[in-house]
N, C-alpha and C positions, 0 to 999 in steps of 0.2 A: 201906848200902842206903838208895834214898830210900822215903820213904812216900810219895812218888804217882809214882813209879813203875811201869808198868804191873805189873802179879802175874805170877808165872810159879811152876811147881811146883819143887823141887829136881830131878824127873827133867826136866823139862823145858830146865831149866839144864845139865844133866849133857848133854843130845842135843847142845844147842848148842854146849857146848866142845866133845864129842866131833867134831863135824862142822869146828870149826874148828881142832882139831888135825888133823885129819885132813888138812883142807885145806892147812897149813902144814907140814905134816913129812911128807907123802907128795904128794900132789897137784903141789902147786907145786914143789917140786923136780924131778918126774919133767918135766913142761914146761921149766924153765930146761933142763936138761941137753939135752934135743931142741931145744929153742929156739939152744944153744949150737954143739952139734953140725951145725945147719943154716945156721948164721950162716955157718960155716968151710965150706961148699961152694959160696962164688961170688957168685950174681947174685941176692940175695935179693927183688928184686922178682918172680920169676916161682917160689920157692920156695913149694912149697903146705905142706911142714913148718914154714918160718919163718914164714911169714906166719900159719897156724892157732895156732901154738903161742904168738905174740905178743898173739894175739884170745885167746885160750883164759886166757893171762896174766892179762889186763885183766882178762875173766872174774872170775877166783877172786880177783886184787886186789880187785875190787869186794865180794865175796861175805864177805871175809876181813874191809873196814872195817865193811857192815852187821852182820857178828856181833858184831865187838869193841863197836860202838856198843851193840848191842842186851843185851848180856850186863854193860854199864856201866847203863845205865838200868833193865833188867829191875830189880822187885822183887821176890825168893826167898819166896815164903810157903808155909807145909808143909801141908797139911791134914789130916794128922794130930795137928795141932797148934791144930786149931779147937773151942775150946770150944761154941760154942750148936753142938750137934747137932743142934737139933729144925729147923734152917730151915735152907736153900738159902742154904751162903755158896761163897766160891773152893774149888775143890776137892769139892767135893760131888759124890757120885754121885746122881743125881734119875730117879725114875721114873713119869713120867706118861703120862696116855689124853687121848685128844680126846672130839671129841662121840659120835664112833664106837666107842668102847672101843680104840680103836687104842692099844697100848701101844710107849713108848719108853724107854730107858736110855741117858742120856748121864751124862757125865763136864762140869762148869764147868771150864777151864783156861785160860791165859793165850792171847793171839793167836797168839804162835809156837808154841804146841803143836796148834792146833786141827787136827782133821782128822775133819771127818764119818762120814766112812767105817768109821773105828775107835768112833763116839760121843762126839768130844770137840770140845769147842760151845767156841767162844774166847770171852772174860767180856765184849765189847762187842758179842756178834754179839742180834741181836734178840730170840733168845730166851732168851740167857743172861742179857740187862737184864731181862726179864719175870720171871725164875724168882727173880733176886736176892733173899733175904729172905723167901721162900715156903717154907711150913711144908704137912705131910703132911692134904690135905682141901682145901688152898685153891685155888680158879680162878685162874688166870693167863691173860691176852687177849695174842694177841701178834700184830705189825702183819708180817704176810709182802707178801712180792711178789702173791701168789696173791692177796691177800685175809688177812683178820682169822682166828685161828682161834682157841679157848680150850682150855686144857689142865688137867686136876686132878693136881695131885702128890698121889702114891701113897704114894712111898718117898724118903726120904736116908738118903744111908750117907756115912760118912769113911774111908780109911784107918785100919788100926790105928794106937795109936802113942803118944807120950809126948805127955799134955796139957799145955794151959798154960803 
């Protein structure tokens, strides 16, 4: 593992093999074999299986090097494995209001796990730089597209889990 390596969670890591085994032992086979099968009917330039099925290839060749890259440079960090609890580090669950009392719960997690929708803010997205190191009372300014807005952390939580 390096240490400056981007962070990623352990389940985080886990999505990503998961998707790239996925990719290589069902995915990609089921195309060569169509890929195969359409090669052997003739005139492949006007083939709409051969020709999809060799684009579709590419595809998941591509999909298959970004994973392998990314799951070599990822660096695994547990957050249940985070001692200062009192501050906003990787992995932290954080709960803060704006000026409106408007309340949020998100999750800090690595880029490739990020997905707003579920509350999970990737560790260089702009609010997740703001939150970094932020303890339960403190204002945090953060620079949006919209405009500036400030936020008071509430709450952090970790993962249960084995310290240290």
């Amino acid at each position: 593992m390096k240490p400056e390596g981007p962070p990623i969670t352990p389940a985080g890591m886990a999505a990503l093999r998961a998707r790239y085994d996925h990719l290589l032992g069902t995915e990609r086979p089921a195309i060569v074999e169509i890929v195969s099968w359409a090669a052997g009917n003739g005139d492949r330039s006007e083939n709409g299986d051969y020709l999809y099925g060799r684009k579709r290839m590419r595809e998941i060749d591509r999909e298959l090097a970004h994973l392998a890259r990314r799951m070599k440079t990822c660096r695994m960090v547990d957050p249940a494995r985070q001692e200062d609890r009192s501050r906003a580090w990787f992995g932290a669950t954080v709960t803060i209001a704006d000026e409106d009392d408007n309340q949020r719960t998100l999750t800090l997690v690595g880029d490739d796990e990020q997905d707003a929708g579920k509350g999970l803010i990737g560790w260089s997205a702009p609010l997740a730089r703001a939150l970094r190191g932020a303890a339960v009372g403190d204002l945090r300014r953060v620079h949006l597209p919209g405009g500036e807005k400030e936020w008071e952390v509430l709450a952090i939580s970790y993962p249960d889990g084995a310290s240290g």
